[in-house]
N, C-alpha and C positions, 0 to 999 in steps of 0.2 A: 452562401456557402462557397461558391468559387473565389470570390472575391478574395474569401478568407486563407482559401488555398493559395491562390495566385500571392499574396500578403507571406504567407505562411512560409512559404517554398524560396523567399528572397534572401531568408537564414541559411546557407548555409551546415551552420553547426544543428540547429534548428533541424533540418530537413536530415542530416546525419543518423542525427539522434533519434528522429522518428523511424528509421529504417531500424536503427539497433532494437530498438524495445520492440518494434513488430517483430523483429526475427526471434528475441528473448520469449517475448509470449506463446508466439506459434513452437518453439521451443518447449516451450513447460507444457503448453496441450498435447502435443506430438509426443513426449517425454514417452509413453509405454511403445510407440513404432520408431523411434529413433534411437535409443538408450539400447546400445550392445547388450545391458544386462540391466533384467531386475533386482536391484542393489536391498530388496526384500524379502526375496525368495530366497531360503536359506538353501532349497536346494542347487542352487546356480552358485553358491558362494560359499568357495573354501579358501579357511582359516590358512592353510599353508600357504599362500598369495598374497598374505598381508604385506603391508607395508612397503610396495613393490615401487620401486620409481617409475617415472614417465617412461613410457617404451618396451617398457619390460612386454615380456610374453609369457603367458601361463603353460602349466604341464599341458593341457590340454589344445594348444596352438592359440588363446584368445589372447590379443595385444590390448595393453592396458595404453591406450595414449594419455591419460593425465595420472597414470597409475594406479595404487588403493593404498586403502586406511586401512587401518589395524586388525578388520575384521575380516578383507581378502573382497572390501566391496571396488568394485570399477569406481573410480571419481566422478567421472565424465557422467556414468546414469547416474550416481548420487548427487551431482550436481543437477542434473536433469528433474530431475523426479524432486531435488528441493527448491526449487524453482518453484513448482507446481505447488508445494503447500504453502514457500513464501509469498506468491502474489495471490495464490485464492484465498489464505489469510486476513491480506490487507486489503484487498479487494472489498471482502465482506465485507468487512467491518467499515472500512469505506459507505458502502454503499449505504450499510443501517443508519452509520452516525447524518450520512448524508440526512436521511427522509427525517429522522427525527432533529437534529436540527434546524433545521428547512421548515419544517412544521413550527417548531415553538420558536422561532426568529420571526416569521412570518404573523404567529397569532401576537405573538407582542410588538409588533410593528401595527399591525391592523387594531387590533383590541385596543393598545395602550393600559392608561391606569395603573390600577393593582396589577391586573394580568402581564402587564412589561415590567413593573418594576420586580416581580417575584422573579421571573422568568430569567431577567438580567443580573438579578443577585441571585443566582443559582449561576449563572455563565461567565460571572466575577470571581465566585468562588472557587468553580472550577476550575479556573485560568490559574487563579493566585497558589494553585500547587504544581511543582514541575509533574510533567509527563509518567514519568520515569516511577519516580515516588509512589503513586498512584497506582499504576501498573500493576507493580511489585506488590502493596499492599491487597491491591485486588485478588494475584492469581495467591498469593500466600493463605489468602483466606478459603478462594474456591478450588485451590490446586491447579495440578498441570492438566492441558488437554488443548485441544484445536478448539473446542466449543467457549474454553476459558478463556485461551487465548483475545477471541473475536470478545469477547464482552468486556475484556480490558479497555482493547485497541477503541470500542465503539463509547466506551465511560472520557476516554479522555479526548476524545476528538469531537463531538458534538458538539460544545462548546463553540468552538471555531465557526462551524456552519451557522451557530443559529448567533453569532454576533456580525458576522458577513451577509448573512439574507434579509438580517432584522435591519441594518445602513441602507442595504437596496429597496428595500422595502417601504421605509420611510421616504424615501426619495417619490418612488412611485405610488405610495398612499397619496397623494395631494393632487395628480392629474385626472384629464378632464374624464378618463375612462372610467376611470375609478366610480368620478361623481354620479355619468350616465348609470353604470350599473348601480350603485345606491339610488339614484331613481328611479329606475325601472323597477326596485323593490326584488333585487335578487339575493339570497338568502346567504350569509356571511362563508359558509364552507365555498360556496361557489363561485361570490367572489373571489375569496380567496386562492383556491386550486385552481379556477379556471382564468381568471384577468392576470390576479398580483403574480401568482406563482412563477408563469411562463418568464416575463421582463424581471425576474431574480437571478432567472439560470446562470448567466453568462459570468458572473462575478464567483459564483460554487465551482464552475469547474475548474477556473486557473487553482481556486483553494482545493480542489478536488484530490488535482495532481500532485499538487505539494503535498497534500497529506498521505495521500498513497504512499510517495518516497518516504514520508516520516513512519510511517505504520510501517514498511518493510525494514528499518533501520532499527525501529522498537521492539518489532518483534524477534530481528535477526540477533538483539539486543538482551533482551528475556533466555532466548533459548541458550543462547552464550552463555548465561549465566547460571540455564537449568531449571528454571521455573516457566516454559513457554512451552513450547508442544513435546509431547512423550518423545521418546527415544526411538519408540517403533514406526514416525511420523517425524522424520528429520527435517526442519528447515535449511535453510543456507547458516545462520548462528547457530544451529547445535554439527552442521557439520565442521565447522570451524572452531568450536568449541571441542569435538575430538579429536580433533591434529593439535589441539596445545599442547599436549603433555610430549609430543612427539618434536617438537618443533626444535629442542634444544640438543636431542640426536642425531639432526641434520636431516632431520625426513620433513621437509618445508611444506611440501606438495598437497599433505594432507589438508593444511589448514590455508597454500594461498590462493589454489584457484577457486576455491569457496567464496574467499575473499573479494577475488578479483569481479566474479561474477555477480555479487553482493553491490560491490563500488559500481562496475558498469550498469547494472539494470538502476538503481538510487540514481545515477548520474545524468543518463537518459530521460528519466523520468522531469526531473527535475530542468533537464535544460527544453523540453518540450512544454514545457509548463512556463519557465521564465518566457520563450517567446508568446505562448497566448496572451499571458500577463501582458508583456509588449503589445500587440495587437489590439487589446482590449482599453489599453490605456492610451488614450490620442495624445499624450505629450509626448510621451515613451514612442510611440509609433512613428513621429514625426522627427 
C-alpha cells in the first residue's frame, strides 16, 4: 500500500485531483454544518430573494456568494446538499452493481458451461443497449424517486463488473492456488469468496471509479431531463435543470455553478481513476 502511494503521489495531476474529490466528499457530508442555509426548509427561504446574483445580500443581512434560484434558495447550500444526493446516489448504486456483478462474473468464470454462457448473453445483451436508453425506459416505467433512481443506475452498470471480474477470473481459475484448494475439497462458495474473489479486486476498482463518474453524469443526466430524483431531493442535474429557463434572462448563475461543480467533482473522479488504471497496468506504468 505505500508503495502504491509513493507510485501514486509522482502524478502530480493525479495527487491534485485526489485532494479536490476529498475536499468535494467531506463537502457533501459536512453539507447541513457548512451550508449557510437549508435550501429545504421553506422556513429559511423567501421567495422575494429569488433570482438574486452573486454577492447580493438579503433583507435580513444573509450574503448570498453564488447567489439563488428562482425560489430565494442560497446556491452555495443547494449546491451543497446536491452534492450529497449526487454522489450517495452513485455511490450506491455503485456499490450494488459492484457485488452483483462481481458475483455472476466470478460464478461464470469459475462454473463455466451453461452457467457462463447464459450469464455472458445476458452481459452482451446488456452492453448491446446504450446506457441512457435503458435508464429512461427503466424510471418511465417505475417513475421518479431516489430508490428508482439507484435501480436504473445498478440495471445498467453490472454488466461492466461482471465482464471485468469474469477476464480476471479466468486468468486466476488455472493457478496453482486455485488447484490446492480443489484438493483440499473446499466447497465452491468458498473457493470462490475466499481465494478467487480477493486476486479480482484490483481490476473493479480502477472500473469502480470510472463508473462512479459515469453514474453521477447519468444521473445528473435523468434529473436534467426530469425523470431522476423528485423535486423535493435535488441533484446537481435537476439544479441545473432549474436555471434553464432563466439562463436566456442573463441569470447564468443559477444553472453554472451547478454545472461547474458537476464537471469538477466527474473530472476528479475520473482523473484519480485514469492514474490507478496507470498503476495497475505495468506497461502504462513504465
Amino acid at each position: 500500500m505505500q508503495r502504491l502511494w509513493r507510485q501514486f503521489r509522482q502524478s502530480p495531476v493525479a495527487l491534485i485531483s485526489l485532494a479536490v474529490l476529498v475536499a468535494i466528499i467531506a463537502a457533501a457530508v459536512l453539507a447541513p454544518l457548512l451550508a449557510p442555509q437549508n435550501p429545504y426548509d421553506l422556513r429559511q427561504i423567501d421567495v422575494l430573494d429569488g433570482t438574486l446574483p452573486p454577492g447580493s445580500q438579503s433583507l435580513t443581512g444573509m450574503t448570498y456568494l453564488l447567489g439563488t434560484d428562482g425560489q430565494g434558495r442560497d446556491m452555495l447550500s443547494a449546491i451543497l446538499y446536491g452534492l450529497r444526493i449526487s454522489i450517495g446516489v452513485s455511490a450506491t448504486a455503485t456499490i450494488i452493481a459492484l457485488a452483483i456483478g462481481m458475483t455472476l462474473g466470478m460464478m461464470a468464470a469459475y462454473l463455466g458451461g451453461r452457467v457462463d454462457a447464459v450469464i455472458m448473453r445476458l452481459v452482451d445483451l446488456q452492453l448491446s443497449f446504450p446506457s441512457m436508453l435503458i435508464a429512461l425506459i427503466l424510471l418511465a416505467l417505475l417513475g421518479r424517486g431516489v430508490d428508482k433512481v439507484i435501480v436504473a443506475l445498478v440495471t445498467v452498470q453490472w454488466a461492466y463488473y461482471a465482464r471485468t471480474v469474469r477476464g480476471a477470473a479466468l486468468v486466476e481459475r488455472g493457478k496453482e492456488y486455485i488447484e490446492a484448494a480443489k484438493c483440499l475439497r473446499l466447497s465452491t462458495p468458498r473457493i470462490v469468496f475466499s481465494h478467487l474473489m480477493p486476486n479480482c479486486l484490483p481490476p473493479l476498482i480502477v472500473v469502480a471509479m470510472v463508473q462512479i463518474a459515469h453514474a453521477i453524469s447519468l444521473e445528473a443526466t435523468l434529473s436534467f431531463l426530469g425523470v431522476g430524483v423528485p423535486v423535493t431531493q435535488p441533484s446537481l442535474g435537476m439544479l441545473i435543470s432549474n436555471g434553464f429557463d432563466f439562463m436566456m434572462s442573463g441569470k447564468y448563475w443559477i444553472s453554472f455553478f451547478p454545472g461547474i461543480a458537476l464537471v469538477v467533482t466527474v473530472m476528479s473522479i475520473n482523473l484519480v481513476g485514469d492514474r490507478l488504471r496507470d498503476l495497475g497496468n505495468p506497461r502504462l506504468n513504465r
